[in-house]
C-alpha positions in Angstrom: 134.0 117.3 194.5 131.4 117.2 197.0 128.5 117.5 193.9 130.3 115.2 191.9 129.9 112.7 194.6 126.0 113.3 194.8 126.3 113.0 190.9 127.8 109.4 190.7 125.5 108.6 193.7 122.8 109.5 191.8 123.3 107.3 189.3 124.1 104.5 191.2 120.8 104.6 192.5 119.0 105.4 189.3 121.0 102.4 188.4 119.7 100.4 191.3 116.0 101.3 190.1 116.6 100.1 186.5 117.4 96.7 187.4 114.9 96.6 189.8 111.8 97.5 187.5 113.6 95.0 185.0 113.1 92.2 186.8 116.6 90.9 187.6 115.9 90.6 191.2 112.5 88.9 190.6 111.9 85.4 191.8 110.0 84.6 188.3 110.0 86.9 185.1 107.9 86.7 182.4 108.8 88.6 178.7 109.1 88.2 175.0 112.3 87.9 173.1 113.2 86.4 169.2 115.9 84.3 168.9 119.1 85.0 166.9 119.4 84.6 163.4 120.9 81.0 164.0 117.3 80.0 165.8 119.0 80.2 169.3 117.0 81.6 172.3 117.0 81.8 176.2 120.8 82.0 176.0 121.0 79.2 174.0 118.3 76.5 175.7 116.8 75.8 172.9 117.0 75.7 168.8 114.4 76.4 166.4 115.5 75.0 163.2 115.1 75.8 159.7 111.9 73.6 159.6 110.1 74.5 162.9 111.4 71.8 164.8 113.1 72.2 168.0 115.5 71.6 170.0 118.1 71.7 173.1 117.8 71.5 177.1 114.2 70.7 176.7 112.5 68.4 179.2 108.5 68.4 178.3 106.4 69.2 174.9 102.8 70.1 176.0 101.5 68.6 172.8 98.4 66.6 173.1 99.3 63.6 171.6 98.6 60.4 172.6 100.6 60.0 174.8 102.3 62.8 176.3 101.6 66.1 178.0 98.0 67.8 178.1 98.1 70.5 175.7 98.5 73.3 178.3 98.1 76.9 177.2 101.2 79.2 178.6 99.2 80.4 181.6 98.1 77.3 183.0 101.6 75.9 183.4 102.5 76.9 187.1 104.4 74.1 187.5 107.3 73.0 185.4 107.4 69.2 184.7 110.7 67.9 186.6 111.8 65.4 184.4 111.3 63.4 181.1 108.7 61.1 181.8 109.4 57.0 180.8 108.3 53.3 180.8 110.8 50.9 180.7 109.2 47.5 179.3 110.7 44.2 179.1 111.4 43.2 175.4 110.5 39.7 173.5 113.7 38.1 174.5 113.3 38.7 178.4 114.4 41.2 181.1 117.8 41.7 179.5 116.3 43.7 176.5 114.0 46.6 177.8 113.4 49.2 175.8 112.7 52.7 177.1 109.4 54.6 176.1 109.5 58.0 176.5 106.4 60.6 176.3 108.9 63.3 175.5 112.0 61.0 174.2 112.4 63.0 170.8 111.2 66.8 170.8 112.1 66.0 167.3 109.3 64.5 166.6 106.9 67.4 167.3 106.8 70.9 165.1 105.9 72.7 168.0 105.7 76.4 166.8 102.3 75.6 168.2 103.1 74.3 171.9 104.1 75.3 175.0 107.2 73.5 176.1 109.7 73.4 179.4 113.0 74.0 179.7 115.9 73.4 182.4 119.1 75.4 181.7 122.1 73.1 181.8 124.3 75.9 182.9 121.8 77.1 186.4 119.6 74.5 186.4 116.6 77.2 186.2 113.3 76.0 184.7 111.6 78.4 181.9 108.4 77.7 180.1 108.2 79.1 176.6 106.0 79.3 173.6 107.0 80.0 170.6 104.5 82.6 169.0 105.0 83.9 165.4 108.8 83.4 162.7 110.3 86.5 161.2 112.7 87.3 158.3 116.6 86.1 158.8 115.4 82.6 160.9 114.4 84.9 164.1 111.3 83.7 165.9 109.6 85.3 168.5 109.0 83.9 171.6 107.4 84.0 174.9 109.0 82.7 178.0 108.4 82.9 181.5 111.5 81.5 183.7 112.0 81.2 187.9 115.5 82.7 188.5 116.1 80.1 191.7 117.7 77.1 190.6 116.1 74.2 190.9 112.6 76.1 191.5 109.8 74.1 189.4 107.2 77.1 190.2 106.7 78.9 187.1 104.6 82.0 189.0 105.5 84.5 191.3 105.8 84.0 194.7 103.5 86.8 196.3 100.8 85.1 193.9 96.9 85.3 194.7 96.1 81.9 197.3 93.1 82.5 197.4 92.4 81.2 193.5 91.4 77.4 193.4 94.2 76.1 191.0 94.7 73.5 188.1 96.3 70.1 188.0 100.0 70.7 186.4 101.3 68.7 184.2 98.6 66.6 182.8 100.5 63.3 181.7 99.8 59.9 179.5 101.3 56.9 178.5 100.0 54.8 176.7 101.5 51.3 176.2 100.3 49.1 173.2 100.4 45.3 174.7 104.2 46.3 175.3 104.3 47.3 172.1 103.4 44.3 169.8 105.2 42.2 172.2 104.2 39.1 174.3 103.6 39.3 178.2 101.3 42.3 178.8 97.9 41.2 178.2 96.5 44.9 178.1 97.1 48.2 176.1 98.1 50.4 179.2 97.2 54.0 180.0 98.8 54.9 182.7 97.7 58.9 183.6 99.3 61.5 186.1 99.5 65.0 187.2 101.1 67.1 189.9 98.7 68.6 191.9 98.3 72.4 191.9 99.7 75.6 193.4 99.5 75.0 196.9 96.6 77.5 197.8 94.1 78.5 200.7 91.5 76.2 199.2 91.3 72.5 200.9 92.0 69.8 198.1 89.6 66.9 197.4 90.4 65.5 194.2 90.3 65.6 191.1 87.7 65.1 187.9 88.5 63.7 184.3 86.4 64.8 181.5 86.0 63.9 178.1 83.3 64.8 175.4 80.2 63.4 174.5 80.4 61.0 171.5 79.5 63.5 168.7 79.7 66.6 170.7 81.3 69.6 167.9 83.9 71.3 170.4 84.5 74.8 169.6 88.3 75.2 171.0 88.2 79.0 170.5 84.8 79.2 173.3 84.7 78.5 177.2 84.0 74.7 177.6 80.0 73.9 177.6 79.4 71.4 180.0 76.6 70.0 178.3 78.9 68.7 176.3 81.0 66.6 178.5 80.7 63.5 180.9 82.8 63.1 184.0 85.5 59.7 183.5 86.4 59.2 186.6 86.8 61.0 190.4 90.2 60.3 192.2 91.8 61.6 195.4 95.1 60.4 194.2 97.2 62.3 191.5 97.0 58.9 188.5 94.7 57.2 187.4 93.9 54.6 184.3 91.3 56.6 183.2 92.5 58.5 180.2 90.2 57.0 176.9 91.0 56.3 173.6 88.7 57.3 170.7 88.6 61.2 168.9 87.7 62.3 171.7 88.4 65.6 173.6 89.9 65.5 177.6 89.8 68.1 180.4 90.5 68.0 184.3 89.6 69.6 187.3 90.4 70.2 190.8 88.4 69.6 193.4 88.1 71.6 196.7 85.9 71.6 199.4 84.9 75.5 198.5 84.2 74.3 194.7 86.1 73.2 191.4 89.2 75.1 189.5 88.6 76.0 186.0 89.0 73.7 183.3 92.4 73.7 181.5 92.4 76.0 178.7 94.4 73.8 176.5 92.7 71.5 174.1 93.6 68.0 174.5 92.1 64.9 171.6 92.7 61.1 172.7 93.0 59.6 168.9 92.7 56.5 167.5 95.9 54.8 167.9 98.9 54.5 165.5 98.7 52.7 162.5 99.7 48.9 163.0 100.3 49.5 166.7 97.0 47.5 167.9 96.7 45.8 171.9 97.0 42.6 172.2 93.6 42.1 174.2 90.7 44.0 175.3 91.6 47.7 175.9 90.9 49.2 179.0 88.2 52.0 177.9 85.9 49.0 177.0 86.2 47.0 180.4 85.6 50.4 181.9 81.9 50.6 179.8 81.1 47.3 182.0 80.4 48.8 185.1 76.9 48.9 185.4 74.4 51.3 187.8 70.9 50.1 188.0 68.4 52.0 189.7 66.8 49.4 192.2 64.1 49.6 195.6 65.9 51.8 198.0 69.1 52.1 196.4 71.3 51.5 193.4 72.6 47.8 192.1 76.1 47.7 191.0 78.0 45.2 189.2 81.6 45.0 187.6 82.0 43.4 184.1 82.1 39.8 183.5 84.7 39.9 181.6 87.5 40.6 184.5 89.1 38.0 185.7 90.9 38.6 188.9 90.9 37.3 192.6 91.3 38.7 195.6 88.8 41.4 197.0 87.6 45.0 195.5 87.2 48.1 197.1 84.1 50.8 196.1 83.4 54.3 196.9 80.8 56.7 195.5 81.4 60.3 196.0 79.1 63.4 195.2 80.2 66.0 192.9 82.2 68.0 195.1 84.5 65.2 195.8 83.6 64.2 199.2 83.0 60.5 199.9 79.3 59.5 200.5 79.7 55.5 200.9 82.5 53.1 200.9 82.8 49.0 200.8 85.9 47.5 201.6 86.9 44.0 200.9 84.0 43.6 198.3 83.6 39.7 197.1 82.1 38.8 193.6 80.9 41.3 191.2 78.1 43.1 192.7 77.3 45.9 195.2 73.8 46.9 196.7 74.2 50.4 198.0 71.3 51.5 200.2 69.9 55.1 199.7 67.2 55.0 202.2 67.7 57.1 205.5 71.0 58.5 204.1 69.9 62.2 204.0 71.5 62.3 200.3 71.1 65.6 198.4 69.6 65.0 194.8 72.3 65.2 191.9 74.9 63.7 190.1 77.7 61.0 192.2 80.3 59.2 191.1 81.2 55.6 191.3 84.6 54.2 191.7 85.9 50.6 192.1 89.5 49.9 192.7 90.3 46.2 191.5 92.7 43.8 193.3 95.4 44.1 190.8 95.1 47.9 190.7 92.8 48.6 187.9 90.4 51.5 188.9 86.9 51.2 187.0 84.1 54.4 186.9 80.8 55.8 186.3 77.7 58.5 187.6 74.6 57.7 188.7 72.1 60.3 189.7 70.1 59.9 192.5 66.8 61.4 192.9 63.9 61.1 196.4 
């Protein structure tokens, strides 16, 4: 009796192993599964259809279009988007009729075999991240997910993970609003870009640096990123901006932090040209942005915002050097102009960054390089 009890012991505790190394006890798992022959996968979250298309409890498509999620690659999502993110915009006929705009409204829309996309379960309210990777005989598709088991839990990583990495932005986001869409009242085409900020880490945040590539550059998306190919948009200490251009262009972010910058996002990311006759109503915002102009001057720099904004009230400016900290600040800035003095300053030589935040919100950029 006695051995038959160490027996069934035994295999409790074997037991006890096996669901240990499997992960069930894990805050976060990562694996690789195929759905069912009816396209069904994490216990049913989502659907892949006959067609590639998806769908189910999804909340965000890491697509790339223009408007939308960053194309993130499945390693660089750590953090779940929370929600479906919208615009609601007054229609032609007043405040009555809005119409909701959606960066993630119809997962229908996208064949996203190719994209990483975010899931919360209806039934535990657990977030997943999954991609799907390759189709098989019989409808199956394989799939790669990785999923935090704590409800609620937007952290898609474990929790003993390294602090001492300097992170990525999460959750790279645009919207882009066409003069309301065609319809009367909103004077601009609006891009209106967010993110999350990243893991919280050991590394002391600055901010953050947009990216986009040279007019002409040839990207190769299958090699690291060649900064001689890229400009810096814009520098922010906040996590949005308006700063996210138009054009076939590629995008990229970083973090800033006191010890240095994060990687770049491995994703690959291309602003196009917008949607056939969807065209703003006035001049778009990358264009305003191309009149704030640096000029090298006696002892310092002259700077002076575009003509062509009207406004009233009074402008702020800061310029900041490349690892995010602020150099020089004007507050309450009159009229169109700046002098900033560069004399008896003790600046390094190198690259900074210009920012001006306009009266009605509107941020404006752009480097200069300063040189004894």
């Amino acid at each position: 009796m006695r051995t038959k009890k160490r027996n069934c012991l035994a295999v409790n505790f074997v037991g006890v192993l096996f669901l240990c190394a499997s992960g069930v006890f894990a805050d976060y798992i990562e694996g690789i599964d195929t759905t069912d022959i009816n396209g069904y996968g994490l216990d049913s979250a989502f659907k892949v259809l006959s067609n590639g298309y998806i769908s189910g409890q999804i909340i965000a498509v890491y697509h790339g279009a223009l408007s939308g999620y960053f194309n993130y690659s499945f390693d660089d999502i750590k953090i779940a988007a929370e929600s479906i993110r919208c615009i609601t915009v007054n229609g032609s006929s007043g405040p009555s009729n809005q119409i909701s705009l959606c960066a993630e409204y119809l997962p229908y829309q996208y064949q996203i075999k190719n994209y990483c996309f975010v899931i919360k379960k209806n039934k535990d309210s657990t977030y997943s991240k999954v991609q799907i990777l390759n189709n098989l005989a019989n409808n199956r598709y394989v799939y790669k997910y990785g999923t935090n088991t704590s409800p609620n839990n937007r952290v898609l990583e474990k929790t003993a993970y390294d602090r001492s990495v300097r992170y990525k932005p999460n959750n790279l986001n645009n919207i882009y609003r066409y003069g309301c869409c065609g319809m009367p009242g909103d004077p601009l085409g609006i891009k209106s870009c967010s993110w999350d900020p990243p893991l919280p880490n050991s590394n002391t945040i600055l901010g953050y640096i947009f990216y986009k590539a040279k007019l002409g550059a040839i990207i190769d998306t299958t090699k690291p990123i060649n900064m001689a190919q890229w400009d810096s948009v814009a520098f922010t200490t906040s996590t949005s901006c308006s700063c996210w251009p138009s054009g076939d262009v590629y995008l990229n972010m970083a973090a800033v932090y006191s010890e240095g910058k994060s990687d770049y996002l491995q994703g690959w990311t291309k602003s196009t040209i917008e949607p056939v006759n969807v065209t703003p109503s006035s001049t778009p915002i990358e264009k305003i942005q191309h009149n704030l102009e640096i000029k090298k001057a006696p002892n310092g720099f002259c700077i002076t915002f575009s003509s062509l904004l009207n406004y009233s009230g009074s402008s702020s400016l800061s310029i900041y050097n490349i690892t995010g900290t602020k150099v020089a600040g004007f507050s309450n800035v009159q009229g169109n102009q700046v002098f900033w003095k560069t004399t008896g300053q003790n600046l390094a030589e190198g690259q900074y960054i210009v920012r001006l935040e306009l009266p009605d919100g509107r941020v404006l950029s752009g480097r200069m390089v300063y040189s004894k």
